[in-house]
N, CA, C and O atoms as CSV, one atom per row, in Angstrom:
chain,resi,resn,atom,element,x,y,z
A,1,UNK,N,N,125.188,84.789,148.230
A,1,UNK,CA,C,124.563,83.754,147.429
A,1,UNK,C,C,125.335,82.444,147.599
A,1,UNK,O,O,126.556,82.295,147.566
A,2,UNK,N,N,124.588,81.724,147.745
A,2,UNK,CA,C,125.097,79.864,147.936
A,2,UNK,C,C,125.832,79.780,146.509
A,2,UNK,O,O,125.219,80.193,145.524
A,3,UNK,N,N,127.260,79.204,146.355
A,3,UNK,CA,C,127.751,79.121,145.320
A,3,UNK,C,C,127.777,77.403,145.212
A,3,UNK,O,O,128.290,76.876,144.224
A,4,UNK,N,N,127.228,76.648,146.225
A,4,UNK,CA,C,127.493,75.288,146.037
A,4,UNK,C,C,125.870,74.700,145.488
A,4,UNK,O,O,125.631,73.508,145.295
A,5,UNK,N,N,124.967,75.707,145.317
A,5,UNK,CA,C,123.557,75.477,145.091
A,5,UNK,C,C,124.019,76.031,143.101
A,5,UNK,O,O,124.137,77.224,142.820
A,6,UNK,N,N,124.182,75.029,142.140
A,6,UNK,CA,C,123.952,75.195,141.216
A,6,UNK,C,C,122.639,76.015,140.022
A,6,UNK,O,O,121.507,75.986,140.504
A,7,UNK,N,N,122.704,76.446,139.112
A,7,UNK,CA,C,121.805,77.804,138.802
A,7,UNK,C,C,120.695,76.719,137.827
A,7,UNK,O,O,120.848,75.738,137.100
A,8,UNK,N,N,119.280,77.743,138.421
A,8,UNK,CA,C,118.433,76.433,138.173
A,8,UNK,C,C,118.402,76.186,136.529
A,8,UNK,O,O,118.960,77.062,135.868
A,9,UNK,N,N,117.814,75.096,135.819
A,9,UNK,CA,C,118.048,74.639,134.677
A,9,UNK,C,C,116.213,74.266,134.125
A,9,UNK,O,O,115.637,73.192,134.298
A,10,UNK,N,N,115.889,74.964,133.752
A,10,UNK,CA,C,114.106,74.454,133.876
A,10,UNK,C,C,114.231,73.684,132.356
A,10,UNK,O,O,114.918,74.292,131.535
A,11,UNK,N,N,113.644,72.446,131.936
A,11,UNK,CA,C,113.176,72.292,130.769
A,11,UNK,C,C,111.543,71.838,130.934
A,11,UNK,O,O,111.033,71.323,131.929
A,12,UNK,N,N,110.797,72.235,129.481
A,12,UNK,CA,C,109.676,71.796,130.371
A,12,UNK,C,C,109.540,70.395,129.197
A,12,UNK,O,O,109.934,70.357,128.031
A,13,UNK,N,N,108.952,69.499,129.874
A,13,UNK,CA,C,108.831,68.216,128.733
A,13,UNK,C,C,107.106,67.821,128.393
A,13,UNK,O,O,106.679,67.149,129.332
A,14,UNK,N,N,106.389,67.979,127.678
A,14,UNK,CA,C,105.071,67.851,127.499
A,14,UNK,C,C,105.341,66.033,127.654
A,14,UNK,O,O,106.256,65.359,127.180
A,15,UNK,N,N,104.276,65.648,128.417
A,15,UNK,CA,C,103.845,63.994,128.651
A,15,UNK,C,C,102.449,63.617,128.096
A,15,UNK,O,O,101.369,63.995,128.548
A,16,UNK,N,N,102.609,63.014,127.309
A,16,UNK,CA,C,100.981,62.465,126.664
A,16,UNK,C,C,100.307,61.557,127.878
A,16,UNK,O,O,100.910,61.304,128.921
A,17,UNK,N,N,99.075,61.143,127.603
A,17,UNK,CA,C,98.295,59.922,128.767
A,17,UNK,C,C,98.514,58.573,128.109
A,17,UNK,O,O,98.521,58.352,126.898
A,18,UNK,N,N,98.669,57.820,128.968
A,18,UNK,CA,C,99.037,56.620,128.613
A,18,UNK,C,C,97.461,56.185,127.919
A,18,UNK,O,O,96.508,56.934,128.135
A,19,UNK,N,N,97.275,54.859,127.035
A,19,UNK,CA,C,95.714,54.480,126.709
A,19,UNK,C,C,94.934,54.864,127.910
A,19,UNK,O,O,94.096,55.766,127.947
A,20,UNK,N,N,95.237,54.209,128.741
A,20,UNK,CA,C,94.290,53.984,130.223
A,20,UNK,C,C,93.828,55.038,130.848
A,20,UNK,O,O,92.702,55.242,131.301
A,21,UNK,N,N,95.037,55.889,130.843
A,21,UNK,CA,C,94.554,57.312,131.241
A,21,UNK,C,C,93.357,58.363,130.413
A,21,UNK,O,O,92.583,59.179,130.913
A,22,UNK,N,N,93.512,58.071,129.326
A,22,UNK,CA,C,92.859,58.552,128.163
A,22,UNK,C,C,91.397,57.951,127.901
A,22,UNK,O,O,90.537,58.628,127.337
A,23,UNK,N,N,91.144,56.534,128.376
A,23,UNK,CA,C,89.747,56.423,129.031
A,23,UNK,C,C,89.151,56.950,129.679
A,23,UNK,O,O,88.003,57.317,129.428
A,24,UNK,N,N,89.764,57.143,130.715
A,24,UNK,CA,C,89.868,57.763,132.378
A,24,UNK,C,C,88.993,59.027,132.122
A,24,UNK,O,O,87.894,59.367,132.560
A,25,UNK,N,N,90.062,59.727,131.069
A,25,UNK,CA,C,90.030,61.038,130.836
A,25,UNK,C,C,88.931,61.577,130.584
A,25,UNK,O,O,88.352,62.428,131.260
A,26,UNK,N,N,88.539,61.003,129.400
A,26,UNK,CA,C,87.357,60.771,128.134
A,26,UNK,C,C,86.177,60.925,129.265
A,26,UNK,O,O,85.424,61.898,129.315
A,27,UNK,N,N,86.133,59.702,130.251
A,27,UNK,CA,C,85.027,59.304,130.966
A,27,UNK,C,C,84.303,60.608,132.281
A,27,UNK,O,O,83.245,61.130,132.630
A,28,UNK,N,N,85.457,60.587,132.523
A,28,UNK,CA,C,85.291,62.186,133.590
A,28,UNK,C,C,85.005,63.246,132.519
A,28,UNK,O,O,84.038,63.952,132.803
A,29,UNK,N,N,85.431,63.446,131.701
A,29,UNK,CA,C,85.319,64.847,130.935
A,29,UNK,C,C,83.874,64.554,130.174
A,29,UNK,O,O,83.067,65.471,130.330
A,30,UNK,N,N,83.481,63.612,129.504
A,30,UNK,CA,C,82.240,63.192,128.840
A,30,UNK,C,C,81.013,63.380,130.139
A,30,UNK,O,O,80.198,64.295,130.021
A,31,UNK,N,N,80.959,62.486,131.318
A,31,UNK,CA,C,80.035,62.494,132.100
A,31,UNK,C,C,79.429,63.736,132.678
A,31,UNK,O,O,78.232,63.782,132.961
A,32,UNK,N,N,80.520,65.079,132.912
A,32,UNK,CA,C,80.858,66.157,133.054
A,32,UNK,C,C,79.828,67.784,131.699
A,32,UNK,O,O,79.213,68.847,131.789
A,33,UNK,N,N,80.339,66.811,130.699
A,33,UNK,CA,C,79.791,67.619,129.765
A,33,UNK,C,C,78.439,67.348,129.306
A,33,UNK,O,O,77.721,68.163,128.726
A,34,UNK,N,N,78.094,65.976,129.645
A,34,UNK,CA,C,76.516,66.113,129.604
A,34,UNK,C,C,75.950,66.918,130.681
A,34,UNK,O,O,75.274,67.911,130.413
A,35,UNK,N,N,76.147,66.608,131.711
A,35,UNK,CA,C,75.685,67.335,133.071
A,35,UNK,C,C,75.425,68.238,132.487
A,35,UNK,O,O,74.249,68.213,132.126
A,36,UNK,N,N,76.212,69.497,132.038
A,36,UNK,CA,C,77.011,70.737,131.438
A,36,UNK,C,C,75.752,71.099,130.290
A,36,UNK,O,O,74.977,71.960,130.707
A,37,UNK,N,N,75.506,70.669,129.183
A,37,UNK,CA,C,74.741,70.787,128.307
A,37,UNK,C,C,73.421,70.308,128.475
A,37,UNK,O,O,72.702,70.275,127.476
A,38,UNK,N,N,72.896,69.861,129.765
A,38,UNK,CA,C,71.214,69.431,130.073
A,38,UNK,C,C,71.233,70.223,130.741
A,38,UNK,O,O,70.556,70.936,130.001
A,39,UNK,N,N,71.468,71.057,131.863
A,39,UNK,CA,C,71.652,71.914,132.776
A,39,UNK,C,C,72.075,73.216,132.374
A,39,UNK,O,O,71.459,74.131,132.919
A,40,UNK,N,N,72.910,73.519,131.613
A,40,UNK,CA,C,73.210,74.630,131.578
A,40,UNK,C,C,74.184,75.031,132.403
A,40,UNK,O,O,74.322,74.542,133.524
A,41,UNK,N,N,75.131,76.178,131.808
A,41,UNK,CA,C,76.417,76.698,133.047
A,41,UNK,C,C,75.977,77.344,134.153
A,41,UNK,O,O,76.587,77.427,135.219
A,42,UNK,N,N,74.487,77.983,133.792
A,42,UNK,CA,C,74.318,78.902,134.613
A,42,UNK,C,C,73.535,78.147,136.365
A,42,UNK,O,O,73.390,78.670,137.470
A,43,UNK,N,N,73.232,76.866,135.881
A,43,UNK,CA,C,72.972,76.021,136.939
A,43,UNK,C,C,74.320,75.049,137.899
A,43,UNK,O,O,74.200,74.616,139.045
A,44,UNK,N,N,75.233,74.954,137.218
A,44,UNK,CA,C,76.137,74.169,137.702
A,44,UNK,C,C,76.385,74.836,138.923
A,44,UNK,O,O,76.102,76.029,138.819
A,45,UNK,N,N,76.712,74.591,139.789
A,45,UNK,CA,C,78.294,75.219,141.189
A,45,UNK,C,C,79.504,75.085,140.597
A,45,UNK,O,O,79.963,74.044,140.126
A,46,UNK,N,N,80.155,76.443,140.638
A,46,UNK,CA,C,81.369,76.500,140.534
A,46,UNK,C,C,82.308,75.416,141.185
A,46,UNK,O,O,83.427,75.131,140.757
A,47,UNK,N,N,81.602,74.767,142.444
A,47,UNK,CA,C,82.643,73.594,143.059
A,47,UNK,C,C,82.564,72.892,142.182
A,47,UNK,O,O,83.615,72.469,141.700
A,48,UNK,N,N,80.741,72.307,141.376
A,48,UNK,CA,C,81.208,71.403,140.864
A,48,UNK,C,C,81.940,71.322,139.603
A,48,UNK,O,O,82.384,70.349,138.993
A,49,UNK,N,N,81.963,72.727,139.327
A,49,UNK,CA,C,83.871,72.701,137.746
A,49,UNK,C,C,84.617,72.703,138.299
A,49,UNK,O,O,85.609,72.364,137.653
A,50,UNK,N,N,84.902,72.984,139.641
A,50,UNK,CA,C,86.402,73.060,140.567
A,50,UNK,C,C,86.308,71.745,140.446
A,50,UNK,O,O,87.123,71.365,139.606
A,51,UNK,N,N,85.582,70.717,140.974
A,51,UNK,CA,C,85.881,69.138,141.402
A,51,UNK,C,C,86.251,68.000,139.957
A,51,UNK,O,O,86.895,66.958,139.840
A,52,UNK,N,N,85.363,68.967,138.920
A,52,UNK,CA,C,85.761,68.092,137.485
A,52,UNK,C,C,87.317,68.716,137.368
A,52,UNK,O,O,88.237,67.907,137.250
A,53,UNK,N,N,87.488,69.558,137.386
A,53,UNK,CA,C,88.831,70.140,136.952
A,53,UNK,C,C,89.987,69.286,137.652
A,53,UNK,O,O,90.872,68.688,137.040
A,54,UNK,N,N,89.778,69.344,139.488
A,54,UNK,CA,C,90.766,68.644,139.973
A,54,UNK,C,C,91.011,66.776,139.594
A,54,UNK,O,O,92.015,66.070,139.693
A,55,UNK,N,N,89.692,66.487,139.176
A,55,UNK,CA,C,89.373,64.907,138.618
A,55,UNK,C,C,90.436,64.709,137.612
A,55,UNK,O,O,91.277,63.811,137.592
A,56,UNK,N,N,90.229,65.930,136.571
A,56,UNK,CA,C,91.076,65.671,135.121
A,56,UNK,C,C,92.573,65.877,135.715
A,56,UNK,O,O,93.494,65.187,135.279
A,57,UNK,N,N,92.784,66.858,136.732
A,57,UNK,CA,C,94.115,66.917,136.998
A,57,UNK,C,C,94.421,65.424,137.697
A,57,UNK,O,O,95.087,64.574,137.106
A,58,UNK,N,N,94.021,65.277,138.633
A,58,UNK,CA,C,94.416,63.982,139.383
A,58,UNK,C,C,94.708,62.586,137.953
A,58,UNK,O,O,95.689,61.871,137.750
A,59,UNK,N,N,93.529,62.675,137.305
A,59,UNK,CA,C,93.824,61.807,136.297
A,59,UNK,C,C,94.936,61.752,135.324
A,59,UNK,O,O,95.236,60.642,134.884
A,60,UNK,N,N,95.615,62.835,134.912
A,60,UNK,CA,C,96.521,63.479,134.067
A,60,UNK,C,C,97.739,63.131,135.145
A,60,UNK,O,O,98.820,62.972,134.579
A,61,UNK,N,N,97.765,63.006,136.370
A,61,UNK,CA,C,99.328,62.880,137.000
A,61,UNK,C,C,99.387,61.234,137.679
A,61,UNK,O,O,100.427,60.669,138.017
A,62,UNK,N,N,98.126,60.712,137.761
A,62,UNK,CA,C,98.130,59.314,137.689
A,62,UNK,C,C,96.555,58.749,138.345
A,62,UNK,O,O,95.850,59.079,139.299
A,63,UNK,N,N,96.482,57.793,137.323
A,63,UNK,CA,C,94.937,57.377,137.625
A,63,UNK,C,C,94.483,56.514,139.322
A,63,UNK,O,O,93.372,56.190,139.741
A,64,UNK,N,N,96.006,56.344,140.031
A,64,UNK,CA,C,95.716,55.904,141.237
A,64,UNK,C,C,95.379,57.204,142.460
A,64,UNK,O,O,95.542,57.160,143.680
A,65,UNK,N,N,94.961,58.103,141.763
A,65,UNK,CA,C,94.588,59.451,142.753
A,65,UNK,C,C,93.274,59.394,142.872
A,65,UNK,O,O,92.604,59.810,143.817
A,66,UNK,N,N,92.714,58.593,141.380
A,66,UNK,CA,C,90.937,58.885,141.340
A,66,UNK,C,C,90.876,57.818,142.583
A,66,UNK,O,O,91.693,56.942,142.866
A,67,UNK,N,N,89.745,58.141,143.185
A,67,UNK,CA,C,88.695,57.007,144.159
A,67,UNK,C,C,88.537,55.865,143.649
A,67,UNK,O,O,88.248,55.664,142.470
A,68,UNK,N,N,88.729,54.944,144.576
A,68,UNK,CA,C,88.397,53.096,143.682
A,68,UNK,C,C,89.247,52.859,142.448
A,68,UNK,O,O,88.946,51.905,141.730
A,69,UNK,N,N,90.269,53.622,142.131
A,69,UNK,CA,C,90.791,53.035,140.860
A,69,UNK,C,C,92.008,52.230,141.026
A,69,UNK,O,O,92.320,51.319,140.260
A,70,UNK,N,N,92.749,52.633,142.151
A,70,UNK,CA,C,93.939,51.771,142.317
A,70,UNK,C,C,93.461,50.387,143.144
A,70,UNK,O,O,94.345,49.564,143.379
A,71,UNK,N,N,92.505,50.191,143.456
A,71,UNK,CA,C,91.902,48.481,144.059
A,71,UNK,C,C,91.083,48.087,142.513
A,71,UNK,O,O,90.913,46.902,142.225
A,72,UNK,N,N,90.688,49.015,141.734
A,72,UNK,CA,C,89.744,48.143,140.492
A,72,UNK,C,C,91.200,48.029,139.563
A,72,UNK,O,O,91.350,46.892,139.116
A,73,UNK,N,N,92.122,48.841,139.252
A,73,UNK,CA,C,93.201,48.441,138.218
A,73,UNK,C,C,94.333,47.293,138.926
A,73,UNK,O,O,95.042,46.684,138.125
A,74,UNK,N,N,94.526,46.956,140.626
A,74,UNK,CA,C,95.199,45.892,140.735
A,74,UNK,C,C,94.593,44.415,141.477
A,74,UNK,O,O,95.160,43.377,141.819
A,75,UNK,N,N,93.535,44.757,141.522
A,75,UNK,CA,C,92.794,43.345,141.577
A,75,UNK,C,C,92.919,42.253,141.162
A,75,UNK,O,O,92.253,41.310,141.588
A,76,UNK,N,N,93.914,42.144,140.124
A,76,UNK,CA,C,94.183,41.201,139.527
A,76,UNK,C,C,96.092,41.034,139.256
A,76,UNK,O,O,96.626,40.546,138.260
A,77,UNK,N,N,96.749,41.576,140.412
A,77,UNK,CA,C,98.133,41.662,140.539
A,77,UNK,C,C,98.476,40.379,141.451
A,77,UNK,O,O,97.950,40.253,142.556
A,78,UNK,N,N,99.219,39.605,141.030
A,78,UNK,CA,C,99.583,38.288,141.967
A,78,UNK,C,C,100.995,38.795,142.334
A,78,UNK,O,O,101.281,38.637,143.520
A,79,UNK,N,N,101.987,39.404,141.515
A,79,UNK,CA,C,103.326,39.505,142.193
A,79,UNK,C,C,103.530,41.324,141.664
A,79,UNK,O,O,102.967,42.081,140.873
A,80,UNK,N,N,104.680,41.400,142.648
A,80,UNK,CA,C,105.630,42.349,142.795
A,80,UNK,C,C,105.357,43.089,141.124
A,80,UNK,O,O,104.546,43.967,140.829
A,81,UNK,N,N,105.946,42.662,140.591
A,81,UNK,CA,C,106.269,42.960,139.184
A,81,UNK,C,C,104.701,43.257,138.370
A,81,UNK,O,O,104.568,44.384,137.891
A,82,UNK,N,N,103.704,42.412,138.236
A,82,UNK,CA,C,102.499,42.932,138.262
A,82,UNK,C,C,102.287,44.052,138.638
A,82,UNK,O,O,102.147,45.004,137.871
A,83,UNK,N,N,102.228,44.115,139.901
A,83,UNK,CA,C,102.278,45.782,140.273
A,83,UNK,C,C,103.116,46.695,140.171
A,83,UNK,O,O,102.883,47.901,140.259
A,84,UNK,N,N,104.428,46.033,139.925
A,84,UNK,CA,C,104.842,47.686,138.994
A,84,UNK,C,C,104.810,48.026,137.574
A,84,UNK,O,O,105.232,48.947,136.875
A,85,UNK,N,N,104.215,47.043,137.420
A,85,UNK,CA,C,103.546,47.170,135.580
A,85,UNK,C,C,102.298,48.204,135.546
A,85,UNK,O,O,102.179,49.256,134.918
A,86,UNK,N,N,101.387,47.536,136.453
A,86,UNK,CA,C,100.305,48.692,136.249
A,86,UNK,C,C,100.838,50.069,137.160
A,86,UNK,O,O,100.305,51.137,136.859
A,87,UNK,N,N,101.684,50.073,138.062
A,87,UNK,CA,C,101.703,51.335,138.210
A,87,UNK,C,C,102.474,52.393,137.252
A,87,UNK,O,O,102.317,53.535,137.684
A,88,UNK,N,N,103.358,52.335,135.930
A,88,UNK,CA,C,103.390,52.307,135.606
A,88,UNK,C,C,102.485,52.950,134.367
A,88,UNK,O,O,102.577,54.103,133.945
A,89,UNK,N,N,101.538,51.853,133.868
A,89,UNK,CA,C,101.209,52.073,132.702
A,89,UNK,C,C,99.416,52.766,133.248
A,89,UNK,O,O,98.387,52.568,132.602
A,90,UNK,N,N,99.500,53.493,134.446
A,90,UNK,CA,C,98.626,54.083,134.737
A,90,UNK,C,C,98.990,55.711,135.092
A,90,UNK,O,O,98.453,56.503,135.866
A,91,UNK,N,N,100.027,55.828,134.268
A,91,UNK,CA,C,100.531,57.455,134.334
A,91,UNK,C,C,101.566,57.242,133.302
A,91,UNK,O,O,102.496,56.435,133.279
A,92,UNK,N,N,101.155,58.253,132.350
A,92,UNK,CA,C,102.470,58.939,131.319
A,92,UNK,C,C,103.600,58.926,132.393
A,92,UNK,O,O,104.563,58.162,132.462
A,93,UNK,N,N,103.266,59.908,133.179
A,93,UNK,CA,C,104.512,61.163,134.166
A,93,UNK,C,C,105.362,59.850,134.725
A,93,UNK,O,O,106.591,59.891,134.660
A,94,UNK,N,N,104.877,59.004,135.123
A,94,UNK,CA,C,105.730,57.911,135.931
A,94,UNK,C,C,106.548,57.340,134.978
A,94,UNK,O,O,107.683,56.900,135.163
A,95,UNK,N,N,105.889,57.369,133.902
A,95,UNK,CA,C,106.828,56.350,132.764
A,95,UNK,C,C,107.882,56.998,132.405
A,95,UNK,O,O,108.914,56.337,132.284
A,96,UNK,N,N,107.928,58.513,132.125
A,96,UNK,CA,C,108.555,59.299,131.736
A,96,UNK,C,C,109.466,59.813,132.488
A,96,UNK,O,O,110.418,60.365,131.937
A,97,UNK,N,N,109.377,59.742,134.197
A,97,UNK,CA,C,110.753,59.628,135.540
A,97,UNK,C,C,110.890,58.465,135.700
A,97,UNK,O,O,111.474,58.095,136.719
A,98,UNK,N,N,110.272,57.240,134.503
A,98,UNK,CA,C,111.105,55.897,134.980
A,98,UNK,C,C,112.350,56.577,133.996
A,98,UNK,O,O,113.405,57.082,134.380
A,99,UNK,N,N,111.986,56.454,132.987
A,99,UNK,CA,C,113.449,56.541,131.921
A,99,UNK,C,C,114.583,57.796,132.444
A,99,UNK,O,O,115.806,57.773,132.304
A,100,UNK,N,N,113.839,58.744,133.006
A,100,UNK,CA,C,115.131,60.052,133.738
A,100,UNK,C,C,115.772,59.490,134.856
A,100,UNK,O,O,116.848,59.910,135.280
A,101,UNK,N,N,114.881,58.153,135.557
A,101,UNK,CA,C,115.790,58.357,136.802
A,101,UNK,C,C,116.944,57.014,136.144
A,101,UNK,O,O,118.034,56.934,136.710
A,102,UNK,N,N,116.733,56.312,135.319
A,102,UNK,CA,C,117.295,55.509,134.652
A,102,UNK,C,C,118.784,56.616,134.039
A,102,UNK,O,O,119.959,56.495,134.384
A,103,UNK,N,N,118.408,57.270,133.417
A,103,UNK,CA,C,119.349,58.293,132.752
A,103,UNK,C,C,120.678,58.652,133.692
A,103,UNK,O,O,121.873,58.374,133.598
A,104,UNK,N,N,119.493,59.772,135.102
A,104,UNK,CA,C,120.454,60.415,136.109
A,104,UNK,C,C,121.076,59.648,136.824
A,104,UNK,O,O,122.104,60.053,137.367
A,105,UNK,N,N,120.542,58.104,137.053
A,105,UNK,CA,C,121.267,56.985,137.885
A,105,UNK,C,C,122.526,57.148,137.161
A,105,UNK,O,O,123.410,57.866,137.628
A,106,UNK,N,N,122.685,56.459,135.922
A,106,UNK,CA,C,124.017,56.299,135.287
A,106,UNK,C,C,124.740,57.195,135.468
A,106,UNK,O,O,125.916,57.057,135.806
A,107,UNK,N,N,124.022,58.563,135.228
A,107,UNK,CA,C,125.175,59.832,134.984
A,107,UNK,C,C,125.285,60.149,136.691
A,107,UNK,O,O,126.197,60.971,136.603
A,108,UNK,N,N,125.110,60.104,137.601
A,108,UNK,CA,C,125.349,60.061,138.671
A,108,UNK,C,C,124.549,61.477,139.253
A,108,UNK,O,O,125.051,62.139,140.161
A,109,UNK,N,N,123.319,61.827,138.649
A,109,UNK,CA,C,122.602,63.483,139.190
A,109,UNK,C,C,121.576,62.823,139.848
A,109,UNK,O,O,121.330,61.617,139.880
A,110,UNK,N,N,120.948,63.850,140.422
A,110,UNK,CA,C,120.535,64.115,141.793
A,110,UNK,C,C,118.848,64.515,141.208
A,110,UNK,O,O,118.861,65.169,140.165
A,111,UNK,N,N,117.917,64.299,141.582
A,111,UNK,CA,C,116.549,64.744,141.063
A,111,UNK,C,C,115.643,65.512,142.241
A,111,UNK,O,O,115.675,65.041,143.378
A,112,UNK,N,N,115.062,66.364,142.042
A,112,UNK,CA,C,114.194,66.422,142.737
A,112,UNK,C,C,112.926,66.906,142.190
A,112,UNK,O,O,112.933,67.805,141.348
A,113,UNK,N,N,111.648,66.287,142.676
A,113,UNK,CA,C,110.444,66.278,142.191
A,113,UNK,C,C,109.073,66.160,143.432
A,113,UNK,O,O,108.662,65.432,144.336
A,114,UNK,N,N,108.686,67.777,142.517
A,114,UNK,CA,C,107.462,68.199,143.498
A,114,UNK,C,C,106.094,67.731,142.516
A,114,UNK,O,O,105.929,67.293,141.377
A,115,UNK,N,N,105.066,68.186,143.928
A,115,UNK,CA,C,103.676,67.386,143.282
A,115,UNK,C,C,102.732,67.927,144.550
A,115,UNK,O,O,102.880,67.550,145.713
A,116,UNK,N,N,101.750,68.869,144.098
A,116,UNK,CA,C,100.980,69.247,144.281
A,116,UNK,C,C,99.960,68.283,145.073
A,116,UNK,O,O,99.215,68.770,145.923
A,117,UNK,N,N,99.947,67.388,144.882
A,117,UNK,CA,C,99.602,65.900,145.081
A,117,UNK,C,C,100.616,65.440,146.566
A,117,UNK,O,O,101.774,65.857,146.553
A,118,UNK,N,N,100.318,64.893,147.367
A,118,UNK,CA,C,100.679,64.290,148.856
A,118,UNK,C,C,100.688,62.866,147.988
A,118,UNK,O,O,101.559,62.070,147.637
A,119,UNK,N,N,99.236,62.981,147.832
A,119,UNK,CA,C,99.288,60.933,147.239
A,119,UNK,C,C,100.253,60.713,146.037
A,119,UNK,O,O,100.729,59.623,145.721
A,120,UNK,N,N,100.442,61.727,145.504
A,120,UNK,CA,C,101.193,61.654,144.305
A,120,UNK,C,C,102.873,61.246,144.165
A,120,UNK,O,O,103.554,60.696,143.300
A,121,UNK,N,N,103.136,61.853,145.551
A,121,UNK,CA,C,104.524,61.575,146.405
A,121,UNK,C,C,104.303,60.267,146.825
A,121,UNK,O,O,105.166,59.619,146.233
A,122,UNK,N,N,103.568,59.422,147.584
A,122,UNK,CA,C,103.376,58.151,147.915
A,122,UNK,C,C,103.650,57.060,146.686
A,122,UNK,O,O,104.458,56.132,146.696
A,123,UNK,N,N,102.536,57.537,145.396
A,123,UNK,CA,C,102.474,56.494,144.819
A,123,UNK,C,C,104.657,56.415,144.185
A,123,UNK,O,O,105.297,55.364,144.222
A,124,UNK,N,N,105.119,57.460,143.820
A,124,UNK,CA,C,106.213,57.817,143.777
A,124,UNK,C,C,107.374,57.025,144.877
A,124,UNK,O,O,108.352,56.296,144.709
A,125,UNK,N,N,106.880,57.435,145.705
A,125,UNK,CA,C,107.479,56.732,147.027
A,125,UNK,C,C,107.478,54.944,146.809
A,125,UNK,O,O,108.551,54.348,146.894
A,126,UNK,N,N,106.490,54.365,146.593
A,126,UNK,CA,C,105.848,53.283,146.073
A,126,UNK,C,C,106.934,52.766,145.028
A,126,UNK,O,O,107.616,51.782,145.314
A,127,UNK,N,N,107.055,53.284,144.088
A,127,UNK,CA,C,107.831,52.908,142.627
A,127,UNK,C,C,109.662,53.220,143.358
A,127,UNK,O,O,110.594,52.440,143.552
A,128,UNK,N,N,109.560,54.245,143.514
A,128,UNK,CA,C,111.412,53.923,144.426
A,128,UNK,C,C,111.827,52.829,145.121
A,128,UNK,O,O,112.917,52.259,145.087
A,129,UNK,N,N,110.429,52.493,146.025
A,129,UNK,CA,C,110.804,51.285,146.719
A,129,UNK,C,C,111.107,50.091,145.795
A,129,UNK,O,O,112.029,49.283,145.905
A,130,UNK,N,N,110.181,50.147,144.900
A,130,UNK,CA,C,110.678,48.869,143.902
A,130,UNK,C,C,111.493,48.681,143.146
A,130,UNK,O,O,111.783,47.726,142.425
A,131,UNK,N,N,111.862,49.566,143.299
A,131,UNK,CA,C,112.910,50.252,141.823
A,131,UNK,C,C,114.510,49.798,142.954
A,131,UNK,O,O,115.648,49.596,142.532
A,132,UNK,N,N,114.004,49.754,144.506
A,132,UNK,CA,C,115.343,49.883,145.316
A,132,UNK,C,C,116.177,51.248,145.113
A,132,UNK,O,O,117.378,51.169,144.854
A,133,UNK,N,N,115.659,52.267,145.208
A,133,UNK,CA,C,116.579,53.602,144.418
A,133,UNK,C,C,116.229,54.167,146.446
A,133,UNK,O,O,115.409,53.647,147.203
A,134,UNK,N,N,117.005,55.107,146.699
A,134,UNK,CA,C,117.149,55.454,147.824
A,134,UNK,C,C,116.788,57.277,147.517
A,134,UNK,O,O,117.514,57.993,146.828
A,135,UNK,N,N,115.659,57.688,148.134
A,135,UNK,CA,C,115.143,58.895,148.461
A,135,UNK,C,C,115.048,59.589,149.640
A,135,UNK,O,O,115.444,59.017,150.655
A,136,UNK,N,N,114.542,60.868,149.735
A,136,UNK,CA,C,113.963,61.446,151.221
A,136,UNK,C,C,112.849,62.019,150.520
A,136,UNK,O,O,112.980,62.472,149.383
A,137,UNK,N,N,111.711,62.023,151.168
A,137,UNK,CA,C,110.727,62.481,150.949
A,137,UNK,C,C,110.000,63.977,152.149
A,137,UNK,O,O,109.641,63.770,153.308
A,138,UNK,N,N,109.971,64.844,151.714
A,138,UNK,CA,C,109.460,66.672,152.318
A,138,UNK,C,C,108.190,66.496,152.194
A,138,UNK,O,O,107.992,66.243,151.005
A,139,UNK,N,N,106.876,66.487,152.971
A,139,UNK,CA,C,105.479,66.992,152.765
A,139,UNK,C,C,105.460,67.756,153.866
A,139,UNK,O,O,106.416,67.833,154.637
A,140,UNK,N,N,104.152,68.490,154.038
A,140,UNK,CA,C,103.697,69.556,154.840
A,140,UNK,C,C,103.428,68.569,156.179
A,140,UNK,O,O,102.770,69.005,157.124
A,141,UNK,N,N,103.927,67.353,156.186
A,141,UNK,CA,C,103.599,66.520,157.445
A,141,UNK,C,C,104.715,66.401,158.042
A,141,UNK,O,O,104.785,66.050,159.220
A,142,UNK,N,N,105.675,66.661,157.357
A,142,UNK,CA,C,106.965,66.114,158.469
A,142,UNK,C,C,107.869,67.309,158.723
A,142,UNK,O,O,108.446,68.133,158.012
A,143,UNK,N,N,107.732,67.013,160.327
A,143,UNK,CA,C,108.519,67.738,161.532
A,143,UNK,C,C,109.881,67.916,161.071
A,143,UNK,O,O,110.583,67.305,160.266
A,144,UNK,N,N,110.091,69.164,161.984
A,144,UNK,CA,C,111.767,69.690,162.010
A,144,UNK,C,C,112.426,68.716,162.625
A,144,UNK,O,O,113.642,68.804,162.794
């Protein structure tokens, strides 16, 4: 056994949706449930609860995953800082590894953070860069 690989430490932290997200939310899950109640379950496709399901997930880890939302929420960004405001205040989860990586910076630890999500690593990738914080980033794309 690796004795220099420390023993894992899980906490789990529940993250609420930011307002914005909680529109988001509302709007996919509402449009969804009419479908749902004029139709009936027994008419739907299972893809299409697979595709609402992955909608609410994508929305829940940041609203720049939905289609058209990250060109309709920064359309109106003139600088740097603009855009890391809305990226930001378009995900709980981001707001909530702004303040940890704020934390582990000081205390001098080490993070690592997975995501089911490829784009989810980008937009991530995205906020380090601005932040100037120095990462490596692992997806199923990059070579030995």
């Amino acid at each position: 056994m690796e004795d220099s690989i420390p023993p894992l430490n899980e906490t789990v932290v529940e993250v609420g949706l930011t307002n914005l997200q909680n529109t988001y939310y509302k709007g996919i899950y509402g449009e969804n449930r009419m479908v749902l109640a004029k139709f009936g379950t027994n008419s739907i496709k299972t893809s299409q609860l697979n595709n609402m399901d992955v909608q609410l997930r994508k929305c829940c880890n940041h609203l720049f995953l939905l289609k058209g939302v990250e060109e309709e929420l920064t359309r109106d960004c003139k600088t740097d800082e603009d855009l890391y405001n809305k990226l930001l205040e378009s995900s709980g989860k981001l707001m909530l590894l702004d303040k940890f990586i704020e934390k582990f910076k000081k205390e001098n630890h080490k993070m690592l953070i997975f995501s089911q999500f490829k784009r989810m690593l980008d937009i991530i990738e995205l906020y380090l860069r601005m932040k100037g914080i120095s990462y490596e980033k692992l997806t199923g794309s990059v070579k030995n």
